[in-house]
Each structure stands twice: as C-alpha cells, then as structure tokens.
C-alpha positions as CSV (number, residue, x, y, z in Angstrom):
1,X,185.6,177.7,171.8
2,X,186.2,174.0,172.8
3,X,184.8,174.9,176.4
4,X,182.0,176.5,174.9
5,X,181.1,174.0,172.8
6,X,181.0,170.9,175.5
7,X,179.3,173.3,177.7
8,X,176.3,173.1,175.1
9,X,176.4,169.7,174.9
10,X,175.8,169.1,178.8
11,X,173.5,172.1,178.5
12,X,171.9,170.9,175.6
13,X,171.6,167.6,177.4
14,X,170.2,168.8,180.7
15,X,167.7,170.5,178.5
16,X,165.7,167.0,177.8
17,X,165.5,166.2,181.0
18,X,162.3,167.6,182.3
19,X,160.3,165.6,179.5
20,X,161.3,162.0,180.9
21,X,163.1,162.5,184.4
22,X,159.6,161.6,186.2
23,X,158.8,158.4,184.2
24,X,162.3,157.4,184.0
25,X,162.6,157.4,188.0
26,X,159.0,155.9,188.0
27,X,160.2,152.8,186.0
28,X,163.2,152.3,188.1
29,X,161.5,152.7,191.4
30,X,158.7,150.1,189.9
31,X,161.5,147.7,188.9
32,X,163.1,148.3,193.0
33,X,166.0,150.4,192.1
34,X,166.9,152.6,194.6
35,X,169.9,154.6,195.4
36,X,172.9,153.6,194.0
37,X,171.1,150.9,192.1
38,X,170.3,152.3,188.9
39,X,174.5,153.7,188.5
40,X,175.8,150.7,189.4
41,X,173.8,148.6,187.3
42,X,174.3,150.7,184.1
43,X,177.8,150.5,184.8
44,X,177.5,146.4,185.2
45,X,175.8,146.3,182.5
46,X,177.5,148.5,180.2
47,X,181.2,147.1,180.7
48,X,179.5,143.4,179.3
49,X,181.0,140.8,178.8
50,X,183.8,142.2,181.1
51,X,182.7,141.2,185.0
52,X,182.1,144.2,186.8
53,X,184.0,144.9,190.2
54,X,184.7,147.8,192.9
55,X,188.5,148.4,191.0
56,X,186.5,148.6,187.5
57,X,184.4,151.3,189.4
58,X,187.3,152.8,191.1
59,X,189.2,153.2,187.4
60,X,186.2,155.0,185.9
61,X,185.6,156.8,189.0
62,X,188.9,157.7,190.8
63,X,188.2,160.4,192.4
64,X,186.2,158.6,195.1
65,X,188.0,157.0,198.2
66,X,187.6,152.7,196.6
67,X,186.6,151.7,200.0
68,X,183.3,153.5,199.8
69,X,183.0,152.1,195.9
70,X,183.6,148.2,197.6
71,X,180.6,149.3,200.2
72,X,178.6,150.3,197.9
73,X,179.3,147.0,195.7
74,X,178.5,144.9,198.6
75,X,175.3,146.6,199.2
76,X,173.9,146.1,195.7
77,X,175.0,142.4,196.1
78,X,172.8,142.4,199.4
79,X,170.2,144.3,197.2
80,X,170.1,142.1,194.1
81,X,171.3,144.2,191.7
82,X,174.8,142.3,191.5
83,X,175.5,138.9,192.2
84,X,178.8,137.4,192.4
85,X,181.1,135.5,189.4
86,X,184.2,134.9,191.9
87,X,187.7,136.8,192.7
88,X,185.8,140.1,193.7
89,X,184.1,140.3,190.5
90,X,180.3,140.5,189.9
91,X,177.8,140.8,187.1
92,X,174.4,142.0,186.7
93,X,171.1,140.2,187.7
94,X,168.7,139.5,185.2
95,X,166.1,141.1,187.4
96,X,168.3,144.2,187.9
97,X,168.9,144.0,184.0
98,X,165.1,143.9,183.2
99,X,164.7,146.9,186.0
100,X,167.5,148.6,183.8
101,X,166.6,148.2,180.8
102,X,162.7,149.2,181.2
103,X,163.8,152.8,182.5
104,X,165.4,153.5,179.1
105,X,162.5,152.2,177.6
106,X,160.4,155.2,179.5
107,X,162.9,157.4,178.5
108,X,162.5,156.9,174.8
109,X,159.1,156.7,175.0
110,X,158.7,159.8,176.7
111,X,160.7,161.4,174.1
112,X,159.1,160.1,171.4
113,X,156.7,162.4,170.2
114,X,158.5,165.3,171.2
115,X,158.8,168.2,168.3
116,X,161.4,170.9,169.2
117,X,162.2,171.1,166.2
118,X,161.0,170.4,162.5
119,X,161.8,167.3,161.8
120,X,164.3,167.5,159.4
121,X,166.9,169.9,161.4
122,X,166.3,167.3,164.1
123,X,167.2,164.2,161.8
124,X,170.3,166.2,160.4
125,X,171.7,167.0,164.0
126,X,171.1,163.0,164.8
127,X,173.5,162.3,161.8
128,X,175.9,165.0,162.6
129,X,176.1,163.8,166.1
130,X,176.5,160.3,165.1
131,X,179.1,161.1,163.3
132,X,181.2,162.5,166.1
133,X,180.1,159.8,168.6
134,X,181.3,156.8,166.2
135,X,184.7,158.8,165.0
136,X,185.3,159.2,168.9
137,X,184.7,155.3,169.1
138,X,187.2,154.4,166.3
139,X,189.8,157.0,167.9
140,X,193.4,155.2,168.8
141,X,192.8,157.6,171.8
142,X,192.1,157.6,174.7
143,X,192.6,153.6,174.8
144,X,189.8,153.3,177.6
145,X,186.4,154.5,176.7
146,X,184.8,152.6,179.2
147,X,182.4,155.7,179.7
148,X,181.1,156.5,176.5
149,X,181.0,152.4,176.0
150,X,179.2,152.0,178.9
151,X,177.0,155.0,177.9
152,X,176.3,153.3,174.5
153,X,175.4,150.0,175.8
154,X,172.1,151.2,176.3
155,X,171.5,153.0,173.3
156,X,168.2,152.6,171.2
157,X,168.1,151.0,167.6
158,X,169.1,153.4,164.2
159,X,165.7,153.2,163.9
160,X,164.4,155.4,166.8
161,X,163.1,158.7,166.4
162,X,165.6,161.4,165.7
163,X,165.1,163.3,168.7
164,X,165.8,160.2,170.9
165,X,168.8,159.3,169.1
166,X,169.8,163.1,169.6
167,X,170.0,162.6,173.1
168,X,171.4,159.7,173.5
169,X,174.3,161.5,172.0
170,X,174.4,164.0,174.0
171,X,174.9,161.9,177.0
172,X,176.9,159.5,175.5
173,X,179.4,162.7,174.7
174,X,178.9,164.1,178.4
175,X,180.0,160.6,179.7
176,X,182.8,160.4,177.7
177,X,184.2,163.6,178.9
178,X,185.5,161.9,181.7
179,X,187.3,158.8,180.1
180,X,189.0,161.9,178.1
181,X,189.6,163.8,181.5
182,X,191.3,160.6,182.9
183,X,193.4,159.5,180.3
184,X,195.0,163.0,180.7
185,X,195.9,163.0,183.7
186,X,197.3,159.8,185.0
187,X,200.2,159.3,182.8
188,X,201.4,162.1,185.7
189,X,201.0,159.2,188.5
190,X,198.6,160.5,191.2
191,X,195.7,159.4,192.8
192,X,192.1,160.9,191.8
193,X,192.1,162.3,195.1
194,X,195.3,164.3,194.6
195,X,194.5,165.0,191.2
196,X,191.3,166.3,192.5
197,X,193.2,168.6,195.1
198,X,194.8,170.2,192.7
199,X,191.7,170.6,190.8
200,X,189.9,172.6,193.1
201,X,192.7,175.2,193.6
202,X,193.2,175.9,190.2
203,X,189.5,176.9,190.2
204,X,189.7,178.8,193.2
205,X,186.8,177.0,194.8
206,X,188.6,176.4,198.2
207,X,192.9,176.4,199.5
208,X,193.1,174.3,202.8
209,X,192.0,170.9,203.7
210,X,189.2,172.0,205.5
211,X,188.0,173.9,202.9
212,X,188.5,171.3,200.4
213,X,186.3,169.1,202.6
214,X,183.5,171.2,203.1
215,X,183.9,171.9,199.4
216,X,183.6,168.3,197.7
217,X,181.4,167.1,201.1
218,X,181.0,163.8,201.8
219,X,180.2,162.1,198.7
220,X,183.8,161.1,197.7
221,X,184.3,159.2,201.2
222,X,187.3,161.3,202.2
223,X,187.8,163.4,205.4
224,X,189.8,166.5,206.1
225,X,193.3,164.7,206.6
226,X,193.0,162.8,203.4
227,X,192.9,165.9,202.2
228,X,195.4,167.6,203.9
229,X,198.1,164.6,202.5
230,X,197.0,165.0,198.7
231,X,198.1,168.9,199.2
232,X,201.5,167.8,201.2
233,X,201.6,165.3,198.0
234,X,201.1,168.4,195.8
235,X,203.5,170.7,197.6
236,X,206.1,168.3,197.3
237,X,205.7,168.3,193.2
238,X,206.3,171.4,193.3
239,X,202.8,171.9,192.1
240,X,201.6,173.9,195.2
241,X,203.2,176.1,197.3
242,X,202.2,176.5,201.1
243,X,200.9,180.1,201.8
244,X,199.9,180.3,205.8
245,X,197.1,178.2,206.4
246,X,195.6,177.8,202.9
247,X,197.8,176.7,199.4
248,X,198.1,178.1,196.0
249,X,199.2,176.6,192.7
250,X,203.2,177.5,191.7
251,X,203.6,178.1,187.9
252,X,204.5,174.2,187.3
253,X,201.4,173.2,188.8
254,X,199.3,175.5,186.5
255,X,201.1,174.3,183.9
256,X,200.9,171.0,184.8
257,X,196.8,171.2,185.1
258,X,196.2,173.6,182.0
259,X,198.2,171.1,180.0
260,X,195.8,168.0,181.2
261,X,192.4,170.6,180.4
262,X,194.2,170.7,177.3
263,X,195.1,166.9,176.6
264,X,191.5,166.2,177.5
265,X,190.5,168.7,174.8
266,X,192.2,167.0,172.2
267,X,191.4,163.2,173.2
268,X,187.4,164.7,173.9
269,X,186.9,166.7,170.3
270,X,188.8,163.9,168.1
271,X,185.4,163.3,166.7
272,X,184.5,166.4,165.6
273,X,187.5,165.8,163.0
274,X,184.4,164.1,161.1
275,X,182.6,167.2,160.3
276,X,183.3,170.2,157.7
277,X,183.4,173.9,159.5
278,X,180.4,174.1,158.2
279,X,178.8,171.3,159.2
280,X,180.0,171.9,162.8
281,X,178.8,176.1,162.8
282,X,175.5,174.2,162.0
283,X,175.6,171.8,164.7
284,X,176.6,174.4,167.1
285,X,173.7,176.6,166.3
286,X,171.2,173.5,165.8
287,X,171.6,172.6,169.5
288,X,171.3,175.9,170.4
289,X,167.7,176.1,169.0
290,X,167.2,172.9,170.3
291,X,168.2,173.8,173.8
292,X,166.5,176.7,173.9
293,X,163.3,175.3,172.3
294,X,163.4,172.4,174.7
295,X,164.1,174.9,177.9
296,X,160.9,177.3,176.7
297,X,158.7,174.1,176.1
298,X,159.7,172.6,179.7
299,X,158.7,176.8,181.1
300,X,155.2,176.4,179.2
301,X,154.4,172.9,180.7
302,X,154.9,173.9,184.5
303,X,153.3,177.1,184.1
C-alpha cells in the first residue's frame, strides 16, 4: 500500500510534465543554464541562508563519489552560477538566481490554465496535499529535510492556481523521499556507495562489481574497484555472502535493508497522519484521475 501510494505520487508527478518541460528548459537555456546548472543552483538556492558547498551536496546526495560533486562545484563557479563566500563554501549569483527563478515562473505559467479536472476536486486535492506536505515539515523526524526544504524554496504563493500548487506538491513529496531514504540508513554507518551496493542486490539488478558498474554507469563517478570494495565492505558485515564470481544478500543483510525500506516508510508517510481514511481513499483516487486525465490530455496534444 505505502509503495503504491508514493508510486502515484512520482507517477502522478511525471504526469505534468509534458505541459511545461519545453518552456521550462526554454527559460533556463535563455537565462544560460546548462548542464548541471539549473540542479546546482536550485540546490544553492534552496538551502538559503545556509552557504552552499560540495559536502552540503555530498550529504543530500551520497551516493555519488564527492570528488565528482567538488568538480562539478568548481565548474559552476567558472560558469557563474556560484561564486565563492570563503572556506569551500559558495552561494548563488544573482544572475544565476534570476535565471532560476524565471524557469519556475514558465512552469506555473504553463500550468496555469490547465483543467484536468473540475475545479473543485482540483482545489480539494491542493488542500489535502498541503496538508501532508506541511505535517511532514513540522515532523521531529527525519531532523534533515534539506530535500523537501530545498524543494519548497521555490514554491509559488497560496494564491496560485490549484493545479500548480498540486504539483508543486507532488515534487516537493518526491524530493523528500530521499531525505526520508537517508535518514534511514546512516545511523548503520556506511558510505552511499556501500549503501548503494547493497541496494542493487537486494533488487536483483546486478551481483559482481562489474555488473554493478555497468549497472549504475558512470554518473556516480565510481569505477569497477570502488565497487568491488563496497561488496568486500558488505561481505564483512555479514550482509553479503560471496557466491563464485557474483554475491548475494545473507538473511541479516535483508533484514538489515528491508528494515531501512521500512524506516523510510515511516519517516516518508508521517504526514499522511493529517488526513482521515477517508480523506486519504479520496486522495488516492483524486490523483488517480488526475494522472490519468493529465496522461490522455498529453496523448491528444502529440497526436
């Protein structure tokens, strides 16, 4: 049920994109941010008045290898998008924040005066959803929501059509999946790469190093041996056992990773304490017809 239900909300989420993805990118390319621009400077932005720096990204984003995150940082500071405040820190430019904050802008626009549904179910889903999104905000846990604070740095006024405000939601939810993910599995002191590792084997996506590798590619900035040392970190917990060439999970390390899938349940659905069963049977099946509505519009407009 709980998978099912964050499932629609990335689904639901994903749904909205055709109707502003174009202008969105348009904006940002106008405003010259390209690449990793546009990430980094949401995440600059969003972690205000806090300086930004390549450990700040590394916390929220752990599962890539930091010395890839402190190139990436130095690039943007070559770019523009960053400038430095001293100690390896950095904060946003004002031109980078203008860039930033004008791609939004197309976003809502684009959204605007879209009608998936009648306007009242879409106004009582925005409240519902608000709901959840500022009871997950007062939650005692997970103490670091950088990702859904970061996500709602950038959200538009109360006063902004429902079906903006709905998405908004929506990603601000998807985003803080991951502060929930996070704050359930380091209290077991590894790495994001190990943690990772593990990951992938309890979904049987891939067993050896190799595989690993060619599994997650190149975007996390780690190679083969980096990999094969998370899985000699793992056999040594007693979390994997060694089978040939490839590796499998022992009972404790399933037990170890179904018990963090379900610690990031319960920090991730905290807010949903807000809402009557009924009220969330309703939500459930209001973003249903909203997805839906949105993925039959987005057919008819390419067709």
């Amino acid at each position: 049920m709980n998978n099912d239900r964050f499932a629609l909300i990335q689904s639901t989420s994903q749904a909205f994109q055709p109707f502003y993805q174009n202008e969105m990118a348009q904006a940002a390319t106008a405003a010259g941010l390209e690449g990793p621009d546009w990430f980094v400077a949401v995440l600059a932005y969003g972690l205000k008045p806090e300086f930004f720096s390549a450990e700040k990204y590394h916390a929220m984003y752990p599962y890539t290898n930091i010395a890839q995150q402190r190139h990436i940082v130095a690039q943007r500071v070559e770019r523009g998008i960053l400038q430095p405040h001293g100690a390896g820190t950095f904060e946003i430019t004002e031109t980078a924040t203008t860039g930033l904050l004008a791609s939004f802008a197309a976003v809502r626009q684009a959204l605007t005066q879209l009608q998936p549904l009648a306007a009242t179910e879409l106004r009582y889903l925005a409240d519902l959803l608000a709901e959840i999104v500022m009871t997950t905000l007062q939650a005692p846990h997970p103490g670091d929501k950088s990702h859904l604070t970061v996500s709602r740095s950038v959200a538009p006024d109360v006063g902004a059509a429902a079906v903006v405000l709905i998405e908004q939601f929506l990603t601000d939810l998807s985003w803080f999946r991951d502060s929930a993910h996070i704050a359930a599995w380091q209290p077991l002191g590894v790495t994001g790469i190990v943690w990772e590792t593990l990951t992938v084997i309890w979904r049987g996506e891939a067993n050896s190093a190799e595989s690993i590798a060619n599994r997650i590619g190149t975007s996390r900035g780690y190679t083969a041996d980096d990999y094969s040392r998370a899985l000699a970190d793992l056999v040594d917990r007693g979390w994997l056992w060694e089978r040939g060439t490839g590796h499998t999970l022992s009972p404790k390390g399933r037990q170890v990773r179904e018990e963090a899938e379900a610690r990031t349940d319960e920090f991730f659905y905290v807010g949903w304490d807000a809402l009557t069963l009924t009220q969330s049977a309703e939500l459930q099946d209001g973003l249903e017809r909203l997805r839906d509505n949105l993925d039959s519009m987005a057919t008819n407009q390419t067709t």
